[in-house]
C-alpha positions in Angstrom: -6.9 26.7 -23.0 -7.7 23.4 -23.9 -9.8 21.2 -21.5 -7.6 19.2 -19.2 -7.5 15.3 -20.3 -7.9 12.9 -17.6 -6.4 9.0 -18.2 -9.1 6.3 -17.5 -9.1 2.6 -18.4 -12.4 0.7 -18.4 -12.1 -2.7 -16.4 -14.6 -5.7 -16.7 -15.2 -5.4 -12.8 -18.3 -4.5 -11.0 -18.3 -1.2 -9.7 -18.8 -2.8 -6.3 -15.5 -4.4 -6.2 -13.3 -1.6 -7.9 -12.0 -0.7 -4.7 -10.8 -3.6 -3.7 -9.4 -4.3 -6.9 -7.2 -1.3 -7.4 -5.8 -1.9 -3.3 -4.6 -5.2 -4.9 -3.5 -3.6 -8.2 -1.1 -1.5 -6.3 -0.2 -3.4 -3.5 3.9 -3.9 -3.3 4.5 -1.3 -5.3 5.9 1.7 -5.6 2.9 4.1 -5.5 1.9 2.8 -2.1 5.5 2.9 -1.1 6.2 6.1 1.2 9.7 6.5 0.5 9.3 5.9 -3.3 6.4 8.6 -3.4 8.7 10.5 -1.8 12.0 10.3 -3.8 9.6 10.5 -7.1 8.3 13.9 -6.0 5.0 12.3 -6.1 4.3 13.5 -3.3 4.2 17.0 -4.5 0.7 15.9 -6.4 -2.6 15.1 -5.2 -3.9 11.9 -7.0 -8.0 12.2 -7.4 -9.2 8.7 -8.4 -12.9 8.4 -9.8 -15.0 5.2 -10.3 -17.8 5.2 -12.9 -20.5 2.3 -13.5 -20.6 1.5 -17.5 -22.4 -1.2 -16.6 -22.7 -3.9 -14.1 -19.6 -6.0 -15.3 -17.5 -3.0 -15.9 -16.3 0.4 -14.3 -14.1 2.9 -15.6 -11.4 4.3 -13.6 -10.1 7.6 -13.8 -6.8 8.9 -12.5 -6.6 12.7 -12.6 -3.3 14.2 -10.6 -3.2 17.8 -9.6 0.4 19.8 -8.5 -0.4 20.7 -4.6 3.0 22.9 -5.3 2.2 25.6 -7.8 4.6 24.9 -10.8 4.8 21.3 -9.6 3.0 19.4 -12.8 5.7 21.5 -15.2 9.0 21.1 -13.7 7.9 17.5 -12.8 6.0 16.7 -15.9 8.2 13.4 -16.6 8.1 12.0 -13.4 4.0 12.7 -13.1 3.6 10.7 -16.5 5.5 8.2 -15.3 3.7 7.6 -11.7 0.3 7.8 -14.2 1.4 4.8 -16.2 2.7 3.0 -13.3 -0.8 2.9 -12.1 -1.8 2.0 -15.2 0.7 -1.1 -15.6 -0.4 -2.2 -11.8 -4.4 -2.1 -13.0 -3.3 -4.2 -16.4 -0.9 -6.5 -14.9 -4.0 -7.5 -12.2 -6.2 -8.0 -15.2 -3.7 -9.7 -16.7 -3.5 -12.4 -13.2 -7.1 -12.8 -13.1 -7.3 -13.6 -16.2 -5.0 -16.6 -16.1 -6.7 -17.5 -13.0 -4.0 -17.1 -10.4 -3.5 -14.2 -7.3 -1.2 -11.4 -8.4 1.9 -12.7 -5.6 1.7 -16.3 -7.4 2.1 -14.3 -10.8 5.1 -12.6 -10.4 8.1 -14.9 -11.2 10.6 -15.0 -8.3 13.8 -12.7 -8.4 16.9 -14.5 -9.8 20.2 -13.5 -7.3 23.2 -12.1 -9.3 24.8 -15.5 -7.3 22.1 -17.8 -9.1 22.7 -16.1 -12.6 26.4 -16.9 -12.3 26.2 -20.8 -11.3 23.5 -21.2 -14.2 26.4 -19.4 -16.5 28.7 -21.6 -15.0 26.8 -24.8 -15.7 26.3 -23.7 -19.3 30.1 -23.2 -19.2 30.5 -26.9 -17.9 28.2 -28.4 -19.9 30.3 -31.0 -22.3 30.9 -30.1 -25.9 31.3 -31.8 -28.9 34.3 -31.6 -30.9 33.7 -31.3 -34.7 35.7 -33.2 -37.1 37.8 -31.6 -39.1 38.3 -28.2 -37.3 41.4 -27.9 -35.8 
């Protein structure tokens, strides 16, 4: 059997703060969302995060997730990679905000309405065109 492989990331944040980072990593999102772990079956793993010093600027994270329900990582094998790299996309898209120096809510672009889609299609629609000579 070959050893089990466990996902990690290494971060450039002190092992003193990697807490607190991940909470805001995740917060508003779906892992920390009881009735999205829930309808994801995630709920049938147990998550086992592990924080390791590589040196006093960086840590490396490690995300190893465990079936509570035996037969649970096979039949939900899709949906458990997928809850993995969400975590994984939270962690990078907070890098990503700290490093343009804003707070992950000011990062996230504001949700466009169906409603506000369809006036700025309507305005294009509006919008005066030229008629070319010549083209009839």
């Amino acid at each position: 059997m070959a050893p089990r492989h466990v996902p990690q990331v290494v971060v450039p944040v002190p092992f003193d703060e990697v807490g607190d980072f991940v909470r805001h990593a995740l917060k508003g999102t779906s892992l920390v969302d009881p009735l999205a772990l829930l309808a994801t079956g995630w709920t049938l793993f147990e998550p086992h995060l592990r924080f390791t010093a590589v040196d006093d600027q960086h840590t490396r994270i490690e995300l190893d997730v465990v079936g509570r329900v035996p037969g649970a990582e096979t039949l939900l094998f899709t949906r458990r990679v997928g809850e993995i790299d969400r975590f994984f996309v939270a962690l990078q898209d907070e890098l990503d905000s700290r490093s343009h120096g804003r707070s992950q809510t000011s990062a996230r672009a504001p949700v466009e309405t169906s409603t506000e889609r369809l006036e700025a299609s309507t305005e294009r629609l509006e919008a005066p065109t030229e008629r070319l000579e010549g083209i009839d």
